[in-house]
N, C-alpha and C positions, 0 to 999 in steps of 0.2 A: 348747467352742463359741466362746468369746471371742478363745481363739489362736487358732482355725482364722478366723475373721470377720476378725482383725489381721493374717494372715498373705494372706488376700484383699486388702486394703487396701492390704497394703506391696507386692506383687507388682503391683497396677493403677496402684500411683503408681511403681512401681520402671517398669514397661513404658512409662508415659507420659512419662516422662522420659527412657530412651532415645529416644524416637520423635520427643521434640521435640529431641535435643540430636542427632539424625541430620540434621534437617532443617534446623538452624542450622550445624552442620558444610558442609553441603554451600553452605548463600548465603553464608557468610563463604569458603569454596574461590572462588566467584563474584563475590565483591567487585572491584570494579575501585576500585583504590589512588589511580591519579592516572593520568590517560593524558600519554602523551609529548606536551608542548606545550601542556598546557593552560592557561584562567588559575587563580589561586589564589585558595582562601577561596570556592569554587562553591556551596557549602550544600546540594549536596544529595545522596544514596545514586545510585550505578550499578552493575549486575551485569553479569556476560555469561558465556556459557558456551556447554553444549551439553546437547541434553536427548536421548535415544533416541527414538525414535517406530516404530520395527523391529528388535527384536535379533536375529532371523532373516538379513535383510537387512544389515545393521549400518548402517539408515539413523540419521542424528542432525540434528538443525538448531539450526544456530546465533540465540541470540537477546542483546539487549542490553536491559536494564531500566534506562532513567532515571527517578527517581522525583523527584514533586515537592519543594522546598524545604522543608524543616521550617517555615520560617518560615509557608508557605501551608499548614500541614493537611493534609501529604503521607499521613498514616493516614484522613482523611477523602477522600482526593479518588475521583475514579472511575479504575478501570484501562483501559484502551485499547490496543488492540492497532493495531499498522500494519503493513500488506502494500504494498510495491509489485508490479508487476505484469512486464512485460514480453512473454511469460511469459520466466523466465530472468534477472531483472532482483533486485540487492541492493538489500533495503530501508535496509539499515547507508551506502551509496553514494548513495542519493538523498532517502531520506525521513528518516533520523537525520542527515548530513552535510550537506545542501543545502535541506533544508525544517524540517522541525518540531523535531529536534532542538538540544539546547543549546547546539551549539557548531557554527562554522562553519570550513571549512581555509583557510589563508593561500595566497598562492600560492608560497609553498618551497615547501610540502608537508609542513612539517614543525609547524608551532605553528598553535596554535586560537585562536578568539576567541571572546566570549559573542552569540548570538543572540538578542535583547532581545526576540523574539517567538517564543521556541522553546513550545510547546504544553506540556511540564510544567511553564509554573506555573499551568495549569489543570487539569490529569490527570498521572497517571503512567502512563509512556509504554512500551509493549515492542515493541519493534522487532525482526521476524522475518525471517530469512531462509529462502525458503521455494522452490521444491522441494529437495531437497537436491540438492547439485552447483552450487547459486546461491551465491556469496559462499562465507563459509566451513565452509557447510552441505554436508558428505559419505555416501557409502553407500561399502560396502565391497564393494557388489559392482555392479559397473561396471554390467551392461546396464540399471540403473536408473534411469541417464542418458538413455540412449537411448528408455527407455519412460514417461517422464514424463508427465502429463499430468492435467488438470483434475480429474480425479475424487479421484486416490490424493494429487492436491495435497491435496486438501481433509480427506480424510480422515488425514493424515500433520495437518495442523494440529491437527486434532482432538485426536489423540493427544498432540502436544504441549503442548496447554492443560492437558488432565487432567492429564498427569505434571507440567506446571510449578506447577501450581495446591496439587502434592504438596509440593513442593520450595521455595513460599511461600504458605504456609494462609493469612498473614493477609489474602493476599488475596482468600480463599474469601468470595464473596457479596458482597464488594463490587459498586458497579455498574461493569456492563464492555460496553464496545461496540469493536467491527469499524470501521475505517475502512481507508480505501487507496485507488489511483487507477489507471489507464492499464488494462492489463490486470489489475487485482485488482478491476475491476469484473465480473469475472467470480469471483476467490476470496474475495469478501470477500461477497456471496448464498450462495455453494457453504457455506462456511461457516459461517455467519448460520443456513440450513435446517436443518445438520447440529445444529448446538448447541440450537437451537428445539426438534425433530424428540427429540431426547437429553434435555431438561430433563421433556418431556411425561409427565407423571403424577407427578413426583420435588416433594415440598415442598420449599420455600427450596434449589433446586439451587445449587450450589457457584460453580457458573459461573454467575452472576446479570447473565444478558444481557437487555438492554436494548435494542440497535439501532443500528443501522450508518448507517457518513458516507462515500459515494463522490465522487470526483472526477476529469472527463473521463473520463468509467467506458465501456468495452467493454463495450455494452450487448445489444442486439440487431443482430445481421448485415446484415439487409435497413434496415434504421432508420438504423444507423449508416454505411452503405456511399450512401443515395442522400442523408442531409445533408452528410455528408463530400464529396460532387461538389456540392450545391448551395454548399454554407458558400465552395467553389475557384471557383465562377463567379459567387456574389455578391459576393465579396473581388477579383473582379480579377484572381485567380490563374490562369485558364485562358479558353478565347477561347468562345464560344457554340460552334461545331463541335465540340471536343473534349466540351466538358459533355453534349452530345445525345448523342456515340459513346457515352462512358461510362454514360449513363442505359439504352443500350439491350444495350450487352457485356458488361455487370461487373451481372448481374441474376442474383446467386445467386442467388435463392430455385429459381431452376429448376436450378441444378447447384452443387454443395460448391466445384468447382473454377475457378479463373476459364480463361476462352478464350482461346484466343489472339488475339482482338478485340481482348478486354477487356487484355491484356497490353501490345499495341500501345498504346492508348488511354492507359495509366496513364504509359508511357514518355513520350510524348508530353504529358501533362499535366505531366511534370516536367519536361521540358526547356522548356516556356513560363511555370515558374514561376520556374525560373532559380536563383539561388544565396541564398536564405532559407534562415530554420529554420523550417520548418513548425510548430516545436513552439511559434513564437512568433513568428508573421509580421511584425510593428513592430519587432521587437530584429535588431540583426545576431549575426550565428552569431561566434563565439571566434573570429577567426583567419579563414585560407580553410579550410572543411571540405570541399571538394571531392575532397581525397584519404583524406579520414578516414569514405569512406561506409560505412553499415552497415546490416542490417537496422533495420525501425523496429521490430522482437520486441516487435508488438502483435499484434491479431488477424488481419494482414494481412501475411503476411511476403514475401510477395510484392512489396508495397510499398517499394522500397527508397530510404531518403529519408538525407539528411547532416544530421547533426547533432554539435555539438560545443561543448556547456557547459562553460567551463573549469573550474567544481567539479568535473567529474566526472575534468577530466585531475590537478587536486589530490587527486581520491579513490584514482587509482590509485596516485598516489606515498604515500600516508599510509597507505593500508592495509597496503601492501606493505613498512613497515618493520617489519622482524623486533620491536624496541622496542613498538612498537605491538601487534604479534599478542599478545607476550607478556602486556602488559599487559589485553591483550581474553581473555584464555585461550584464546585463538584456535590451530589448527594452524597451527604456522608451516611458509607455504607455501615452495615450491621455486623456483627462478631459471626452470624450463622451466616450471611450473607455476604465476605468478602469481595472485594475486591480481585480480580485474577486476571492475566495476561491472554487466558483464552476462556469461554463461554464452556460450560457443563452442559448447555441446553442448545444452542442454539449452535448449527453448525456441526452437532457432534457426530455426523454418519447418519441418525437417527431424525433429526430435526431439520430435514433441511428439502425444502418444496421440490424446485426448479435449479437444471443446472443443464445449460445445452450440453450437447458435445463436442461443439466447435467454437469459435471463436474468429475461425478464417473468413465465413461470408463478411465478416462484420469487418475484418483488417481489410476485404476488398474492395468493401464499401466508403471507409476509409481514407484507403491511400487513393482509389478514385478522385474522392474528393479535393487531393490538394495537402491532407496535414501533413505535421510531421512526426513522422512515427519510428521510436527509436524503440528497439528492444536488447535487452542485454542479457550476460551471464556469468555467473560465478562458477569455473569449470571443474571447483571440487564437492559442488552440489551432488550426490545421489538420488535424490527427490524430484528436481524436475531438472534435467539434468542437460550440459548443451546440445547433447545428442536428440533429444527428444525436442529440443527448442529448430535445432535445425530442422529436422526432419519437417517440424511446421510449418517454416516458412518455404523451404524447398516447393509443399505442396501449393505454395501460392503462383509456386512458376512468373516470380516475376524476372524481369532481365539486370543483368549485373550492372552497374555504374564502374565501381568500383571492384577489382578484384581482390581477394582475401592477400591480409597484409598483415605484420607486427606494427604496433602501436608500442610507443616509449614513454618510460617516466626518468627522472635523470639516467639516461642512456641505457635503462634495463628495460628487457620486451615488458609491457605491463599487460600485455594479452594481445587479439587477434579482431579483425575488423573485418566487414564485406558491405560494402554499400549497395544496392539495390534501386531501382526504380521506384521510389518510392517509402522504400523502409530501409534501417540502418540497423546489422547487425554488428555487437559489442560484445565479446570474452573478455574474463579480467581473471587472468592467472593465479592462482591460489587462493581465489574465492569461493569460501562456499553460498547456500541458499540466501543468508543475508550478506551481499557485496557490502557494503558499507562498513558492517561489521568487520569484515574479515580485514577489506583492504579499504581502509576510508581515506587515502588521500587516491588511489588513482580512481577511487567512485566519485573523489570530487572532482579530478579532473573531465570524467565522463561525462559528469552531470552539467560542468562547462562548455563542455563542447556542444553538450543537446542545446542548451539556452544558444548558446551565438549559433547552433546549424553550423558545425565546421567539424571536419575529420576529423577523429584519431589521432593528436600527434605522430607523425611517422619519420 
C-alpha cells in the first residue's frame, strides 16, 4: 500500500511539473529580449505573441504584455486588458505606441523613448489586437475577414483570455478589468457581459473581473448621433441650417441606414468645418491631411473625416521593420502586405457583420451587478463627443452620488466629474478622442483613481 500511495505521489508531482514547465516554456518562447531602439535598464518584463482562439478556423490574435516594474509590485498589481476600437483598428498602434504604453516612437521610426506616464507603473498592461486580421492578428481562412463583426469579436476575446490566463496562471484571480476607447466602447460591455455572464455560479473564477474604463466610448446610436450634431453647432463647427438638416435626416432610430438627406447634410457639414482634426478640434492635424482621407472606422463609416497623427505615420514605419516583428514574435509581414494601424478589410464600413445600437441594456446589466464602471472623455473630441456620451448615460436614469464638480491637477481644473449610482463619469479638459495622447498625465491620474475607486481629486 505504501508503494502504490508513493507511486501516487511521484506521478502527481511528476505531472505537475510538466504542466508547469510547459507553461513557463511557452512565456519564456514569448519574452520579448529588447525591442529595436529601445532605452536601456527599463525594469521591467514584456511578452508578445499569438494565442489560437479557433483551430478550426486558424483564427489567432496577437497580444503584447507589459508588466509592471519590479520595483512597483508588478506580482501585486491588477491586470488590465486594452482594446482599441475602430472597429478594424491596432491596439499595439494606438493604445500601447501613442497612449498608455511605455514607450513612445521617435520620428525615424526607428528608436523609442520612455513615456513617464505609460499606465504600467500602476497595472500590468495586455494590449490586444482584436478582430483577427487587425494588426498582426490572422485567420487562415480569408472570409473571416469579410464577416467580422461584434458578436464573434467578443467572443474570439473571450477565448483568448481563458487560453492566455493558461499560458500565465499567475495571473489567475488577480484583479482584472477591461478598458478601451473609440469604438471598444462597444467591445469592451460585449465583453465585460460575456466574462460576468461565465464567472456566474464559479467560486473565486480565474478571470477575477472587476470592471471596466471606457473612453470617447461608441455608446448608443441615437444618443450619440444627435450630441455629435449638437457638440458641431455649439463649437462653431457648422452654421444653424445644416445642424436643423441634420437633426431631422440622420434620425436613425427610424432606419439602420442613413438617407440620402442625411448624406447631403454630413458632406456639407464638413466642407463648413473645413480642414481640422475632428478628433481634436484646438490642435492642428500633422501636416495637410486633406489627401490622407480615410474612413473615421468608428460607428459611422459613412462619416468620412481626415485625420493624420504623426505617431501613427511613426507606427507604420516601426512596426513594419522586419527587426521589430521579430523581436515582437510577430509574423513578419510582406512588402504587398504591410503592416498598418488600421484594417483595409475588416471594419472598413464594408466588412463588418453585427453591431447593436445600444450598449445601455448591457451598462444596466452591469452596474446591476455590483462592477465598477468608469467612463470618461476628452471634451475636444468631435467624434464621439461629451455631449453624446452624456446624453447616454442621462438615458440610463441613474441617480446622482455625487454632483458635477472640477477635478484638479497641481491646482489647475483638469476637467469635470459626476458620480452616479453606479457609474462614474470623467471629462478631461483639452482632450481629444485619444486622452492619453492629448493629456497623459491627468489620464494617469484618472487611470489612478479608477484602480483605487476614489474621486476625482477635488
Amino acid at each position: 500500500m505504501g508503494h502504490y500511495v508513493s507511486a501516487v505521489i511521484f506521478f502527481f508531482f511528476l505531472f505537475v511539473g510538466l504542466c508547469t514547465s510547459s507553461y513557463l516554456e511557452d512565456q519564456e518562447r514569448d519574452r520579448i529580449t529588447e525591442l529595436p531602439g529601445q532605452p536601456k535598464n527599463i525594469g521591467f518584463a514584456q511578452y508578445s505573441g499569438y494565442v489560437t482562439v479557433n483551430k478550426q478556423a486558424g483564427r489567432a490574435l496577437f497580444y503584447w504584455l507589459v508588466e509592471s516594474p519590479a520595483s512597483r509590485g508588478a506580482e501585486s498589481r491588477p491586470l488590465v486588458l486594452w482594446l482599441n476600437g475602430g472597429p478594424g483598428c491596432s491596439s499595439v498602434a494606438y493604445g500601447a505606441a501613442e497612449e498608455i504604453g511605455p514607450f513612445r516612437i521617435r520620428p525615424d521610426g526607428k528608436t523609442l523613448f520612455t513615456n513617464p506616464y505609460a499606465w504600467n507603473n500602476l497595472a500590468n498592461l495586455l494590449f490586444l489586437e482584436s478582430p483577427a486580421g487587425v494588426g498582426f492578428s490572422y485567420s487562415n481562412t480569408t472570409s473571416d475577414l469579410y464577416t467580422a463583426g461584434d458578436r464573434r469579436t467578443a467572443e474570439d476575446a473571450y477565448a483568448f483570455l481563458i487560453n492566455w490566463f493558461e499560458r500565465f496562471p499567475q495571473y489567475k484571480q488577480r484583479d482584472f478589468y477591461i478598458a478601451g476607447e473609440s469604438y471598444a466602447g462597444h467591445y469592451v460591455p460585449q465583453l465585460s457581459q460575456i466574462v460576468y455572464r461565465r464567472n456566474k455560479g464559479i467560486q473565486n473564477p480565474f478571470v477575477n473581473f472587476k470592471g471596466f474604463l471606457v473612453g470617447n466610448a461608441v455608446t448608443d446610436d441615437y444618443h450619440d448621433l444627435i450630441g455629435t450634431f449638437e457638440y458641431w453647432w455649439t463649437h462653431g463647427l457648422i452654421s444653424d441650417s445644416t445642424y436643423k438638416i441634420l437633426r431631422v435626416a440622420c434620425d436613425l432610430v427610424s432606419s439602420l441606414h442613413p438617407s440620402s438627406e442625411c448624406i447631403k447634410a454630413l458632406t456639407l457639414a464638413e466642407a463648413e468645418q473645413g480642414n481640422i482634426d475632428p478628433y481634436s478640434i484646438f490642435t492642428r492635424p500633422c501636416n495637410d491631411t486633406s489627401s490622407l482621407r480615410r474612413n473615421l472606422r468608428g460607428r459611422y463609416p459613412w462619416m468620412s473625416r481626415a485625420y493624420d497623427p504623426c505617431t501613427e505615420r511613426y507606427s507604420e514605419v516601426y512596426f513594419n521593420l522586419p527587426e521589430v516583428q521579430t523581436a515582437l514574435h510577430a509574423n513578419v509581414t510582406q512588402i504587398s502586405y504591410p503592416w498598418s494601424t488600421c484594417s483595409n478589410i475588416v471594419g472598413n464600413g464594408v466588412y463588418w457583420a453585427d453591431s447593436p445600437l445600444s450598449m445601455l441594456p448591457i451598462y444596466q446589466e452591469l452596474i446591476a451587478a455590483g462592477l465598477r464602471i468608469w467612463v470618461f472623455s476628452g471634451d475636444t473630441d468631435s467624434v464621439v463627443p461629451i455631449t453624446a456620451t452624456r446624453y447616454s448615460i442621462d438615458a440610463l436614469k441613474l441617480p446622482t452620488i455625487t454632483n458635477w464638480y472640477a477635478w484638479y491637477d497641481n491646482h489647475k481644473v483638469g476637467g469635470w466629474s459626476q458620480v452616479y449610482k453606479g457609474l462614474t463619469l470623467v471629462t478631461v479638459t483639452g482632450a481629444g478622442h485619444e486622452v492619453p495622447l492629448h493629456r497623459p498625465r491627468q489620464a494617469y491620474i484618472l487611470f489612478r483613481s479608477f484602480l483605487e475607486n476614489k474621486p476625482m481629486p477635488s
